[in-house]
Steps between C-alpha positions, in 0.01 A plus 500: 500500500426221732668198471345211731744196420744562762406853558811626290253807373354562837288843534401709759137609334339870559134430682440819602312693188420782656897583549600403151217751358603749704878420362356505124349787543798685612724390259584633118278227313207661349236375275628351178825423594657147438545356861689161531472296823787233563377216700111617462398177719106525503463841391494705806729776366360496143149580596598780661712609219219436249249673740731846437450426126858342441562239217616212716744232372555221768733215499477185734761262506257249731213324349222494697527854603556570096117310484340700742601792383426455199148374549437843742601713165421326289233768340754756537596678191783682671657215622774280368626166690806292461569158659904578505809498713567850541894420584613286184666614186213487263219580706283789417683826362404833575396700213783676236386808481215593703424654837388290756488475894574217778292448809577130668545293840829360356632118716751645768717184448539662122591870581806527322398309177169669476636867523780412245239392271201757546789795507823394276286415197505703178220638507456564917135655643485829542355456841517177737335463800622146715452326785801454683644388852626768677876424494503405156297873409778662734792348303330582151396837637847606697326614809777423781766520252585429131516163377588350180170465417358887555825639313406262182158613498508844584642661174176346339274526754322729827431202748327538872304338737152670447306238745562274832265210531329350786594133521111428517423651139697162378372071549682382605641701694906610470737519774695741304400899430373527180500855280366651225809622229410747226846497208371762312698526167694814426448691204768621501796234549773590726773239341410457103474173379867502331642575825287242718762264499787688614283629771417172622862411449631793749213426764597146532851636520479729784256247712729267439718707707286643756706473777796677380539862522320694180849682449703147432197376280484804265895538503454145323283699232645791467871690501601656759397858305177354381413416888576839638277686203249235635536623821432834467198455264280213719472546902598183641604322846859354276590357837182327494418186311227437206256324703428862662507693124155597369364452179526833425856470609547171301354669141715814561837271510363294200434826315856635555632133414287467194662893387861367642478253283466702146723799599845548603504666840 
């Protein structure tokens, strides 16, 4: 999704083939599966995507890399190409119903819009494999710590790390680490969808607070009897503040303030 007019959709592009086989390969997308790739530039990631015997759906927001691809598949039954911006309102829509998959080299200077869109939608991918820069993957991920970001998206999905890149398998070349993030999609959801909301309602309350102690944020939740049945059902640091809770930690004080709320305790 390369945007040359002022470089606004600037891309790092994957050169090294043998790598992103190798990646392909050792992912969950099998033959037959519906594989989109966001920002599909010439086609690097799609070929290897149709060489595992994916159905590839590839959207280009820039125009002469939407040509070239297109001319390079254009015998391909398999493959389906869209000249569109990826990022706006009406752009392409991910299917209702059925199951489908994400592999793509997503712009770093779009992150945060991109991962709202490929994994907020109705209908999210069951498994999404992206291209990310290090610090951004970290944040999304929660390795050092739990943001705002990894609580949101952990109730719906497993996310890691599964693959450091060399700086050379890239033209040009980053000065930044860049990462390979699998968000595989849970079956099972840990926050339904009616309670979504609130969740993301109490997370943003407590990091909104993270450098009080966790005792005077959940004493603003809860009464004073409420807190000390807390307290003896979830091991916590209370003299600590949220930034240190896990997300175990966090879901375990939702769950008790999602039951609070319907019972009189």
């Amino acid at each position: 999704m390369s945007y040359r007019n002022k470089g606004v959709y600037s891309q790092n592009q994957i050169v090294n083939r043998q790598i992103l086989k190798r990646l392909v390969d050792q992912t969950g997308i099998h033959a037959g599966d519906t594989v989109y790739d966001i920002g599909c530039g010439t086609g690097t990631i799609s070929r290897v995507l149709l060489e595992k015997g994916a159905r590839v759906i590839g959207v280009e927001k820039d125009t002469d890399l939407y040509w070239k691809c297109r001319a390079k598949f254009i015998t391909e039954e398999r493959f389906e190409l869209y000249l569109d911006d990826f990022l706006l309102p009406k752009s392409i829509a991910f299917p209702p119903k059925e199951s489908y998959k994400v592999f793509s080299n997503i712009p770093f200077l779009h992150t945060a819009g991109m991962i709202e869109k490929l994994l907020y939608c109705d209908n999210p991918p069951e498994d999404c494999y992206v291209v990310l820069e290090k610090k951004a993957a970290e944040r999304y991920t929660g390795i050092g710590g739990e943001t705002l970001q990894s609580l949101l998206l952990k109730p719906l999905f497993w996310a890691d790390i599964i693959w450091h890149f060399n700086a050379r398998d890239f033209f040009p070349v980053p000065g930044v680490d860049i990462v390979l993030v699998q968000f595989e999609k849970r079956q099972c959801r840990l926050v339904s969808a009616k309670d979504y909301p609130a969740y993301r309602e109490f997370v943003s309350f407590l990091k909104d607070r993270a450098d009080s102690p966790v005792k005077k944020v959940l004493t603003e939740l809860f009464t004073w009897t409420q807190f000390r049945r807390l307290s003896r059902l979830v091991t916590i640091d209370y003299r600590g503040n949220p930034a240190e809770l896990s997300f175990t930690q966090y879901l375990a004080i939702f769950q008790f303030y999602m039951r609070s709320r319907y019972s009189v305790m």
